[in-house]
C-alpha positions as CSV (number, residue, x, y, z in Angstrom):
1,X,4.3,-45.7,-46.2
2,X,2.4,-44.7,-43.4
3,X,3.9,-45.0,-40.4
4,X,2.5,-44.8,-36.2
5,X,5.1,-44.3,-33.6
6,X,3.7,-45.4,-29.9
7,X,5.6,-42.9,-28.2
8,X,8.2,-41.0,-30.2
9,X,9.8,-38.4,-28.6
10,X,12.5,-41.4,-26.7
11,X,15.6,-42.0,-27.9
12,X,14.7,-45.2,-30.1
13,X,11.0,-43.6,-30.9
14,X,12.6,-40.3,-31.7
15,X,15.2,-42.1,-33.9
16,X,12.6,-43.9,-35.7
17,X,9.9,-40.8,-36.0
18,X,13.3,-39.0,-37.7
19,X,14.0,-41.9,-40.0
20,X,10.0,-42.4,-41.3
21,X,10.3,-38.5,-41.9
22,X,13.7,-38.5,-43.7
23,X,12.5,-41.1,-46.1
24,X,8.9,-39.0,-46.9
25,X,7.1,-41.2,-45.2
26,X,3.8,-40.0,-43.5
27,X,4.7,-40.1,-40.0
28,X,1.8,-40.1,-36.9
29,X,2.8,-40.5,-33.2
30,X,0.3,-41.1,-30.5
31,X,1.7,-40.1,-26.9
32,X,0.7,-37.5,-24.3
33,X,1.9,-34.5,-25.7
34,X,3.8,-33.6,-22.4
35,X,7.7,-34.8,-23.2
36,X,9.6,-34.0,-26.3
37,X,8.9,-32.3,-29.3
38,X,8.1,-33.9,-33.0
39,X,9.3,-32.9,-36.4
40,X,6.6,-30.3,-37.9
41,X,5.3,-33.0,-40.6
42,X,4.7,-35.1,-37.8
43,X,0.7,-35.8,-37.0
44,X,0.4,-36.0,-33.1
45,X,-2.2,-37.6,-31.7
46,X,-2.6,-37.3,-27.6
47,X,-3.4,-40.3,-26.0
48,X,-2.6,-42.4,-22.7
49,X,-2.3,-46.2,-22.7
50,X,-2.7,-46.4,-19.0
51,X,-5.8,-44.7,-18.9
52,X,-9.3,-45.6,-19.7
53,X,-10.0,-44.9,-23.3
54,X,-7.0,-43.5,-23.4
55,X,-6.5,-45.0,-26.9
56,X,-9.2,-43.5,-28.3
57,X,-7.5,-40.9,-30.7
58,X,-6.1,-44.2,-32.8
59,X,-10.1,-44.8,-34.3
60,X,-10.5,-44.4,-37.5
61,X,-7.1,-44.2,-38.4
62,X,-5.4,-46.8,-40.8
63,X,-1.1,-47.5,-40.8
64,X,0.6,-49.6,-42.9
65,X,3.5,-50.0,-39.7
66,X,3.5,-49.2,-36.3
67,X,6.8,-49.4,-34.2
68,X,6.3,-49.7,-30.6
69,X,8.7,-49.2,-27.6
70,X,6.6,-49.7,-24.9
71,X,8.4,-51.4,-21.5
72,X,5.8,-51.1,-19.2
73,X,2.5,-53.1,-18.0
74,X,2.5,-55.9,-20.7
75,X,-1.4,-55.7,-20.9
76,X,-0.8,-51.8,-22.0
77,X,1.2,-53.6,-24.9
78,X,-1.9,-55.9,-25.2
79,X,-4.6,-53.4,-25.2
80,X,-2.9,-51.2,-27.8
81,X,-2.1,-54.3,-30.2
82,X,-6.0,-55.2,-30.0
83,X,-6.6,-51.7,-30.8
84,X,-4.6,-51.8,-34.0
85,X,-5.5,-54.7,-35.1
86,X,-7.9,-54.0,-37.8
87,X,-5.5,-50.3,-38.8
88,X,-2.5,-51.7,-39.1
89,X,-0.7,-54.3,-41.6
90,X,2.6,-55.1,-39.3
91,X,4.0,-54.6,-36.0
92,X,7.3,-54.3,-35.0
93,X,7.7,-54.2,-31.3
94,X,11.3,-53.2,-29.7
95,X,12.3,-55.1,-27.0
96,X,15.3,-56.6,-25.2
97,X,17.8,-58.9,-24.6
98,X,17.5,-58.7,-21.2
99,X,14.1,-61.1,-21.9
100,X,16.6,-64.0,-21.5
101,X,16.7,-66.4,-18.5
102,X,20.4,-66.9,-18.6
103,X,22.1,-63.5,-19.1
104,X,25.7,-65.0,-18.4
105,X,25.5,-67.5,-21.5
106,X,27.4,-67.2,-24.4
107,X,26.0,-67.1,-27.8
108,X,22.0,-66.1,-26.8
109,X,19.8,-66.8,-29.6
110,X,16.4,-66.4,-30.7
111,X,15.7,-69.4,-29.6
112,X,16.9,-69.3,-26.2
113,X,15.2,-69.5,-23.1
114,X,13.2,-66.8,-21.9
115,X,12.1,-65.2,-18.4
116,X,8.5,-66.7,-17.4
117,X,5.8,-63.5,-18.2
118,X,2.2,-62.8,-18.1
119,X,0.7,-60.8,-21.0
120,X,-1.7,-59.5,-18.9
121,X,0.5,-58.7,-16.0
122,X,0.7,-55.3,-14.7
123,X,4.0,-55.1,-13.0
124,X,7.1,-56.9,-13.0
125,X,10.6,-56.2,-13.2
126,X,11.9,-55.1,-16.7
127,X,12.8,-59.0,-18.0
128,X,9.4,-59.5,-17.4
129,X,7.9,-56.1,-18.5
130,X,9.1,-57.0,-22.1
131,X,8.5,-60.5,-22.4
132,X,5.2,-60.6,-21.3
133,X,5.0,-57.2,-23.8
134,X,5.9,-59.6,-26.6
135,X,3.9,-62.1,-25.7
136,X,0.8,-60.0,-26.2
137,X,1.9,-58.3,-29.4
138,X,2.6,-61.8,-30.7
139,X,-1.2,-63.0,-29.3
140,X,-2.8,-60.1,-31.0
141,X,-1.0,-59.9,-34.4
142,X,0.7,-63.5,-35.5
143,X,3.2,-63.3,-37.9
144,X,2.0,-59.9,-38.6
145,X,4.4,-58.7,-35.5
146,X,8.5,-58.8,-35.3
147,X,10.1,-58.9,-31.8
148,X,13.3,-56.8,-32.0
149,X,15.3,-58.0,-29.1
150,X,18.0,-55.0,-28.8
151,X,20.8,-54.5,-27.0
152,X,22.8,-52.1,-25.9
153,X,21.6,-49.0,-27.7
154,X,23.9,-46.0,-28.1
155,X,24.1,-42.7,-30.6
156,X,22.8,-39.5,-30.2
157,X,19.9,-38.8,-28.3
158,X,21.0,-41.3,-25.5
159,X,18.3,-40.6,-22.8
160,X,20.4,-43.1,-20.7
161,X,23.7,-41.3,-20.8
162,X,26.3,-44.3,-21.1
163,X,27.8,-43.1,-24.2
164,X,27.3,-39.7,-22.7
165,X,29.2,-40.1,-19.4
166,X,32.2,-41.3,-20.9
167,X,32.7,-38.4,-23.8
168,X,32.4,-35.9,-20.4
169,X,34.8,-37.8,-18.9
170,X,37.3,-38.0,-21.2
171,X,36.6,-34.4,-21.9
172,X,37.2,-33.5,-18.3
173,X,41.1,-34.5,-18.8
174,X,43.7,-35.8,-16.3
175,X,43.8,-39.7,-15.8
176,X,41.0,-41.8,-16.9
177,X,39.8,-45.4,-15.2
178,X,40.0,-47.0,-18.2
179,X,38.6,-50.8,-17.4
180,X,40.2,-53.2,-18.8
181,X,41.1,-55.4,-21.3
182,X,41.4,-52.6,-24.0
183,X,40.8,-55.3,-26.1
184,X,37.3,-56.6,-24.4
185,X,34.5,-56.7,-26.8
186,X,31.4,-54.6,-26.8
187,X,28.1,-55.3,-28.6
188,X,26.2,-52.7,-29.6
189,X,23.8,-50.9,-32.2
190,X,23.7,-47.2,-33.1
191,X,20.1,-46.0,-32.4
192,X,20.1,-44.6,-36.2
193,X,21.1,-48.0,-37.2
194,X,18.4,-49.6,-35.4
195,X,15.5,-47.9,-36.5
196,X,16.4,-47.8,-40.7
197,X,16.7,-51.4,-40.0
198,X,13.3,-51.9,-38.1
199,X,11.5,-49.6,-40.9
200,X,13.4,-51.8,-43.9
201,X,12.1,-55.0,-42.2
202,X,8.4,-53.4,-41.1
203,X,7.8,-52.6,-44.8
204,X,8.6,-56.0,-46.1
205,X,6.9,-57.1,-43.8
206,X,9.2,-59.3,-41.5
207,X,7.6,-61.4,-38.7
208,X,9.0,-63.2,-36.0
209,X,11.8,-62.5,-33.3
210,X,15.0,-60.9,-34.0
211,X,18.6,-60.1,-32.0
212,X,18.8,-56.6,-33.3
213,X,22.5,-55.5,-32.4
214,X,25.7,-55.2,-33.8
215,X,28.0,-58.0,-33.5
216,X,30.7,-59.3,-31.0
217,X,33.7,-58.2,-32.5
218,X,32.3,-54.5,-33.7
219,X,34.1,-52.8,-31.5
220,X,36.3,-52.9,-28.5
221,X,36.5,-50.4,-24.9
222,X,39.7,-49.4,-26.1
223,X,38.7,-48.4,-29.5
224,X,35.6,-46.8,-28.2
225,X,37.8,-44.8,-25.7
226,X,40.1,-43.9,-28.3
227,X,37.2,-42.2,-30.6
228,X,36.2,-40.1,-26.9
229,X,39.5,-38.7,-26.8
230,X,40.1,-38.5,-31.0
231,X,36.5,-36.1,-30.7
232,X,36.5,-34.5,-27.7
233,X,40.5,-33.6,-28.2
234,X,40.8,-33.7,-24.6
235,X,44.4,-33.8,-22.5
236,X,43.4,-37.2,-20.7
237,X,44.9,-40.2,-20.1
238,X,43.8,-43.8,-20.4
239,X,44.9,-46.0,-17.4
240,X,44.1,-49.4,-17.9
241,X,43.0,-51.2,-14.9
242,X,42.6,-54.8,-14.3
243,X,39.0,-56.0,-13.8
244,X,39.3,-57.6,-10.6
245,X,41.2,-54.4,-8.8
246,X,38.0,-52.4,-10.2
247,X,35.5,-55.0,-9.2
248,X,37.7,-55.5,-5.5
249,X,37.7,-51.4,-5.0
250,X,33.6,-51.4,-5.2
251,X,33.1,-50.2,-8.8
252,X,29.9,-51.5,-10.4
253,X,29.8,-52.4,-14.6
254,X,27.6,-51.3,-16.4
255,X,26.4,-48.8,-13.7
256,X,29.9,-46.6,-12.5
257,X,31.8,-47.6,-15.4
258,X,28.9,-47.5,-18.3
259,X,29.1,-49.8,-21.1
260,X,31.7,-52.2,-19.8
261,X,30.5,-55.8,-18.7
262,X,33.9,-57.5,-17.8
263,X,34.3,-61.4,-18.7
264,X,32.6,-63.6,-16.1
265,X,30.1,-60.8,-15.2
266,X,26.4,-62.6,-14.7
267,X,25.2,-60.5,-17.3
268,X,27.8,-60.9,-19.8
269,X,25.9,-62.7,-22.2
270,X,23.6,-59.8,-23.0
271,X,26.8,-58.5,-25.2
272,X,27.8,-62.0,-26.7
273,X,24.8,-62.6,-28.4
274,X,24.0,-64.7,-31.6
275,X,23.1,-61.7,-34.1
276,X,23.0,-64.2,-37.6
277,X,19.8,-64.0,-37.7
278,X,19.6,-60.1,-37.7
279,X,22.1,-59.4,-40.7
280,X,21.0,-62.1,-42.3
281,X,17.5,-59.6,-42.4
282,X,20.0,-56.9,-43.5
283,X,21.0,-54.8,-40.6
284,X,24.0,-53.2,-41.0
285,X,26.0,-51.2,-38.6
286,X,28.1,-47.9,-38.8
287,X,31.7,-47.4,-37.2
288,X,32.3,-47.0,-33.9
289,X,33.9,-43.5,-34.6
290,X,30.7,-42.2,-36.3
291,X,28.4,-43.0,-33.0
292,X,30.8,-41.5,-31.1
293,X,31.6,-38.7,-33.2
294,X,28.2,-37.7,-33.9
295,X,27.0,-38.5,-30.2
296,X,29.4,-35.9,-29.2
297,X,28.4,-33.4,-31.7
298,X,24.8,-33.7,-30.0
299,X,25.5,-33.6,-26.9
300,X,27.7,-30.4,-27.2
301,X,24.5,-29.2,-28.9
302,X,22.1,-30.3,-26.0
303,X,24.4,-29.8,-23.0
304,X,23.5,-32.1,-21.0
305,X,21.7,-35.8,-21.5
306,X,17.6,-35.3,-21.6
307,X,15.3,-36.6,-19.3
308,X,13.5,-39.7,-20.3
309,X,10.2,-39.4,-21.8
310,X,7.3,-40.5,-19.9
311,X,10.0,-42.1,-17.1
312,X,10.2,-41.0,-13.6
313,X,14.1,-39.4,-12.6
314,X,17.0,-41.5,-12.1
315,X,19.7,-41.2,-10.5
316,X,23.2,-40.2,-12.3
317,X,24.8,-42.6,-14.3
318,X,28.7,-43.1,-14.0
319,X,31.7,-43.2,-11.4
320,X,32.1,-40.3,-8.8
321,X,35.2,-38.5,-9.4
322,X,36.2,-39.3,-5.9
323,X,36.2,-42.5,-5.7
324,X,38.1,-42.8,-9.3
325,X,40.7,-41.1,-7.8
326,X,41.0,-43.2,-4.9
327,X,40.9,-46.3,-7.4
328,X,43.8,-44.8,-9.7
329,X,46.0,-44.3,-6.7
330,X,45.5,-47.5,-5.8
């Protein structure tokens, strides 16, 4: 199989670069050669979507699949999908759940209601950024493109640093906020996960739009906490917090307290959704303990969570120890 990566030196393009190579696939990425490094089988091409022409090193060249993780300007996604058109049999596109109008509702499907996007827009906030991204794959390439709506993405090479913040956390001892209930689902996909899955369904040749994440009852906060402090072998201690004292004292989800999206939260849907159609398609999804076990491996290798390729600094992800401490005493 021949294989193009848009990007591939991100978390889910690096994933998916790594997979195409492990299976002996010949791999080509196209990006601008200034983040990241690539495997040395790897083809690189340099090239810049957002520029004129900037697409230029793809002529000539002919892929059976390309995988694309674009979440910028949709009509950057459109350009490159017309410029592909003709060199490559299928299209999978990677983009989110957060494309879905109601975030709170229960049970999201493929089928629900999406955010109102442009495929030729050039800004937008990120609902819009990858619907109206889909939309133009989908314009350009028919049933020749799948739409993989992810989640929550997590395993190593997090460029985020959800996963991340918690294992340094936990590694950092003492009493832990631990948000509660222990038992409170969370819906995820391993990035490794992910991309086997996108290649499997690229190569047969799978159209149309897929939830790809885990599902709802694959794993909890407390059994994710656990495997932190089963890895990191760390002298802490999980205190379990009610969600309205931590929502009362000023602590965000998802943003202080990565990874948790309490019940009721306007967003809670994103981690409830309807994922049947997915395994149905044959993903399948590793243990909780191995993400985290193997997250924590990398990141002990790495030292500290990378930059984000081609993305301009954000700030720190996670809950300042300060104001922890002044929750926990609380």
């Amino acid at each position: 199989m021949r294989l193009l990566v848009l990007g591939g030196t991100g978390f889910v393009g690096g994933a998916t670069v790594t997979e195409g190579v492990r299976r002996g696939w010949s791999v080509t990425v196209l990006n601008r050669g200034l983040h990241g490094v690539v495997p040395p089988d790897v083809h690189r091409l340099r090239g810049d979507r957002t520029a004129p022409d900037g697409l230029a090193a793809l002529a000539g060249g002919g892929w059976d699949l390309v995988v694309d993780t674009w979440d910028g300007a949709p009509r950057a996604a459109r350009d490159a999908a017309r410029a592909l058109a003709d060199s490559v049999g299928h299209y999978v596109y990677v983009s989110s759940g957060s494309v879905y109008r109601d975030p709170s509702a229960h049970g999201l499907d493929e089928d629900s209601p999406v955010v109102d996007a442009d495929a030729d827009s050039v800004d937008g906030d990120y609902p819009q950024l990858k619907a109206g991204a889909e939309r133009a794959v989908r314009e350009v390439f028919g049933e020749r493109a799948l739409i993989a709506r992810a989640g929550l993405i997590l395993g190593p090479g997090e460029d985020v640093g959800r996963l991340p913040w918690w294992l340094r956390r936990v590694e950092r001892g003492g009493d832990v906020l631990a948000p509660g209930p222990a038992v409170l689902s969370v819906q995820y996909v391993d990035v490794r996960d992910l991309a086997g899955w996108m290649l499997d369904a690229g190569a047969r040749r799978l159209g149309g739009t897929v939830n790809a994440v885990g599902r709802r009852e694959q794993t909890t906060m407390g059994e994710l906490l656990d495997a932190c402090l089963t890895v990191t072998g760390a002298d802490a201690r999980l205190r379990w917090t009610d969600p309205a004292r931590i929502v009362a004292a000023g602590v965000q989800p998802w943003s202080d307290l990565p990874i948790w999206m309490p019940t009721g939260h306007p967003y809670r849907g994103l981690l409830e959704q309807d994922v049947s159609r997915a395994h149905a398609a044959g993903l399948t999804c590793r243990p909780v303990a191995e993400t985290v076990a193997d997250t924590w491996q990398w990141l002990r290798e790495v030292g500290a969570v990378p930059p984000r390729a081609g993305r301009p600094h954000r700030s720190s992800i996670g809950l300042d120890p300060t104001r922890e401490a002044a929750v926990l005493a609380a």
